[in-house]
C-alpha positions as CSV (number, residue, x, y, z in Angstrom):
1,X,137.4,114.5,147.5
2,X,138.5,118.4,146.6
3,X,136.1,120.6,147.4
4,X,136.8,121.6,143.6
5,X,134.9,118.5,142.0
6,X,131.3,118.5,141.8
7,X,128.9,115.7,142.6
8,X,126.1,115.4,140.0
9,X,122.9,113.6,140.8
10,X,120.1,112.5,138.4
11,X,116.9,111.3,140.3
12,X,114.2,109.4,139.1
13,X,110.9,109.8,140.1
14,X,107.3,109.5,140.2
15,X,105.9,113.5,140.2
16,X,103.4,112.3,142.7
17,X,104.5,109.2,144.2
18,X,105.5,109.4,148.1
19,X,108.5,107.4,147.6
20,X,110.0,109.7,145.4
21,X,109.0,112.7,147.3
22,X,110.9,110.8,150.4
23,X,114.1,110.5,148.2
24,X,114.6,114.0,147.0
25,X,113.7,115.1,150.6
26,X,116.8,112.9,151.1
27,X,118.7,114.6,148.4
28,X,118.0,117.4,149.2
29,X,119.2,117.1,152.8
30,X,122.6,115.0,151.6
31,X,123.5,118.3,149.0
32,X,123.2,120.9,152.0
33,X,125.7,118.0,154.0
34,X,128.8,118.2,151.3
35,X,131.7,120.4,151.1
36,X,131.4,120.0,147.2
37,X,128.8,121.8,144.5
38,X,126.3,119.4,144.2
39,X,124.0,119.3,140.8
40,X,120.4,117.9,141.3
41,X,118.3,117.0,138.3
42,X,115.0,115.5,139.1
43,X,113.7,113.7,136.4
44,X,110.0,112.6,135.7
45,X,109.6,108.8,134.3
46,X,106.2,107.9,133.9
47,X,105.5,103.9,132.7
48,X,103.6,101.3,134.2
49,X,105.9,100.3,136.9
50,X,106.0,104.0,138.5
51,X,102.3,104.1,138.0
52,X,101.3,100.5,139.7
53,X,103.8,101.3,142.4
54,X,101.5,104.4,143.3
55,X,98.5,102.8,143.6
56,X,99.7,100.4,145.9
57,X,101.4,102.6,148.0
58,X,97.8,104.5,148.0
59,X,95.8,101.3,148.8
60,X,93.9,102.0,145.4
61,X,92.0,99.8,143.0
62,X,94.6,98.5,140.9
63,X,92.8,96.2,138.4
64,X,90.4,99.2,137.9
65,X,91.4,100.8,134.2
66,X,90.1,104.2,135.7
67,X,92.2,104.1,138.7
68,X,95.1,104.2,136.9
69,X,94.1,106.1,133.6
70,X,93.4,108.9,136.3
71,X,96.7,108.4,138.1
72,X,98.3,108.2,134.7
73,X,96.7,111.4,133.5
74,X,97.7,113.8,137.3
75,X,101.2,112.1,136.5
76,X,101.4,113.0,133.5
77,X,100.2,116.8,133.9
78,X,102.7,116.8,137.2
79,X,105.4,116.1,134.8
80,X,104.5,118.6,132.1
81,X,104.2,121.3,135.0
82,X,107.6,120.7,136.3
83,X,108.9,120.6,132.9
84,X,107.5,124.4,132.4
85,X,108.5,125.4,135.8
86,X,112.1,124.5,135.1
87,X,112.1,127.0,132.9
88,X,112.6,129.2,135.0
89,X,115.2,127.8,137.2
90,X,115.7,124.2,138.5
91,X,116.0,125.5,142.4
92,X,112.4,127.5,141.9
93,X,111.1,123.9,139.5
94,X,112.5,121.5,142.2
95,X,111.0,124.2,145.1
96,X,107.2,123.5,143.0
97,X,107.1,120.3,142.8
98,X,108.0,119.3,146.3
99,X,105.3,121.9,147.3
100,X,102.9,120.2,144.9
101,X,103.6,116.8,146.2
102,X,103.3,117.9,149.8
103,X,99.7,119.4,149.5
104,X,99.0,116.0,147.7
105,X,101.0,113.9,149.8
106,X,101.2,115.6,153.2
107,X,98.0,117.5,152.8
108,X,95.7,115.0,151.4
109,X,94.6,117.3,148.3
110,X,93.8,116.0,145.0
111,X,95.9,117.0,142.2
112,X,94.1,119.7,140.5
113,X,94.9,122.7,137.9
114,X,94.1,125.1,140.8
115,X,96.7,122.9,143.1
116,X,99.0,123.6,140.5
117,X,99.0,127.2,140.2
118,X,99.2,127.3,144.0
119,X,102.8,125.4,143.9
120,X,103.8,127.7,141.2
121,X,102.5,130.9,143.6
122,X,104.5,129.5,146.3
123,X,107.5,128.9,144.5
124,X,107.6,132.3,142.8
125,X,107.0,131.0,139.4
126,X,106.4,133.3,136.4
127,X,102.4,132.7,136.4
128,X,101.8,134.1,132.6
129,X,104.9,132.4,131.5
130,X,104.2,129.1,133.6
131,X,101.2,128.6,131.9
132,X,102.0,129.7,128.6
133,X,105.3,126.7,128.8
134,X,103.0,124.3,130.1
135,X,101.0,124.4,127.0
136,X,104.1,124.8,124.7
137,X,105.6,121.7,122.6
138,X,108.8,122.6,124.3
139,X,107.6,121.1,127.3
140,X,106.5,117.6,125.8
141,X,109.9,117.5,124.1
142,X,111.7,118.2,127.3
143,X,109.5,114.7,128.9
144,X,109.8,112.8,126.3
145,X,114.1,113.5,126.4
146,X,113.6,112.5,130.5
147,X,112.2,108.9,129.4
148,X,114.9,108.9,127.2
149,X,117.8,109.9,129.4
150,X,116.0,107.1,131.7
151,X,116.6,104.3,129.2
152,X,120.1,105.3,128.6
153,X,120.8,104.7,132.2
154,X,118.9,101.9,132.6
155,X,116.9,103.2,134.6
156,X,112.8,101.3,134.5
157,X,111.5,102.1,137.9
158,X,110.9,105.2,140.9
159,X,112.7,106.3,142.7
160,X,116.0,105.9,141.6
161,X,119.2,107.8,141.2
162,X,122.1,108.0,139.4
163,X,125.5,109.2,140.9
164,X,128.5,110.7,139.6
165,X,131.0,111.5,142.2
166,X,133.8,113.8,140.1
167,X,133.3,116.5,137.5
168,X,133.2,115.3,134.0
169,X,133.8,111.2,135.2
170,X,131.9,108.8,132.1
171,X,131.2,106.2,135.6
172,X,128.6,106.5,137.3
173,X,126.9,104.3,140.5
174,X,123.0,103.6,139.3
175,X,121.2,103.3,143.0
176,X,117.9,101.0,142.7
177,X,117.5,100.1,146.4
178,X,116.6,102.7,149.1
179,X,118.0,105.9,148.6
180,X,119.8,106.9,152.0
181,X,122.5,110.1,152.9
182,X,124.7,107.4,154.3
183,X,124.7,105.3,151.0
184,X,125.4,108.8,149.3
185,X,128.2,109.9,151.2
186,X,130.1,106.4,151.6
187,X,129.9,106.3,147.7
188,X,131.7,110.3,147.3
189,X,134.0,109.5,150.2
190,X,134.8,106.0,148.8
191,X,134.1,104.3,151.8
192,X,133.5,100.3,152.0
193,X,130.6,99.5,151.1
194,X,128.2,98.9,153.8
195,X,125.6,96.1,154.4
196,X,123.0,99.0,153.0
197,X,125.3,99.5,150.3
198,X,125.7,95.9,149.3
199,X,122.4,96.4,146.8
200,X,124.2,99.1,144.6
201,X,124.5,97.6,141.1
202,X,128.1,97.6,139.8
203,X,129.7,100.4,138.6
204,X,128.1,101.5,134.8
205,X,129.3,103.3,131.7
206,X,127.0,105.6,130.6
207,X,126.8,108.4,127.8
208,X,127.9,111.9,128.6
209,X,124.7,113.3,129.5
């Protein structure tokens, strides 16, 4: 590929899910890997799926209704909060919530308001104008356009990742198995597919995003 192209990467996740905090470790470590720009855009999608898929992964309750209201609810607020942090940048938004996650995740903390503004300290958020976005209806427009952008990609469960390996291409590769550098880089350096690769979907159309 020329080191001119750019490789854009929309990943779905859970705000406080581990898997997803697994994959845009992963993305994060493929982007520093490529000759190329590379343009990460985490995007929140909260539904039942993502939600169920938590609580297992965390042993929880899952029949119990206030298991996952409450998981719902931090998921939810995670996603508003890293809406009003990428406000101010999507390196400094992307650098909170993986620092939220890992106190949650990593650290065993529970999600908390206090939590939050600790991420946002460490990431060298804009307090005053953190909280003031988080409260704004800017910031539930923006989540409400990431379910969106979700549907028109197909996309119904976390984590998962959508590829597109040349500046301004309409085709992009839709990855709903586990999200791996080597998958990514056999897909930009159109390599054969791999045994790992074999569970890509076929290649989708989607709208210019």
């Amino acid at each position: 590929m020329a080191l001119n192209n750019i490789i854009e990467i929309f990943l779905f996740i859970n705000p406080l899910g581990a898997n997803s905090f697994d994959a845009e470790e992963t993305i994060e470590a493929f982007s520093k890997e490529r000759d190329e720009r590379v343009k990460i855009s985490f995007v929140p999608l909260l539904n039942f799926n993502s939600v169920k898929k938590q609580l297992l992964n965390e042993k929880a309750v899952q029949t119990s209704i206030e298991n996952r209201n409450k998981m719902y609810t931090d998921s939810f607020n995670a996603s508003l909060a890293f809406a009003a942090a990428s406000m101010q940048g999507k390196k400094k938004a992307r650098k909170f919530l993986m620092t939220l996650q890992k106190n949650i995740i990593e650290n065993n903390n529970t999600f908390s308001k206090s939590l939050v503004l600790k991420s946002a300290q460490a990431a060298k958020l804009d307090i005053e104008m953190f909280e003031e976005d988080f409260n704004s209806d800017l910031v539930k427009t923006a989540f409400t356009k990431d379910q969106k952008l979700a549907q028109e990609m197909s996309v119904q469960d976390t984590p998962a990742c959508v590829l597109f390996t040349r500046n301004g291409e309409e085709y992009g590769y839709r990855i709903d198995s586990i999200i791996s550098k080597q998958l990514l880089h056999g897909l930009c350096s159109n390599n054969s597919l791999t045994s790992e690769m074999s569970e890509i979907k076929n290649k989708y159309k989607f709208q210019t995003v």
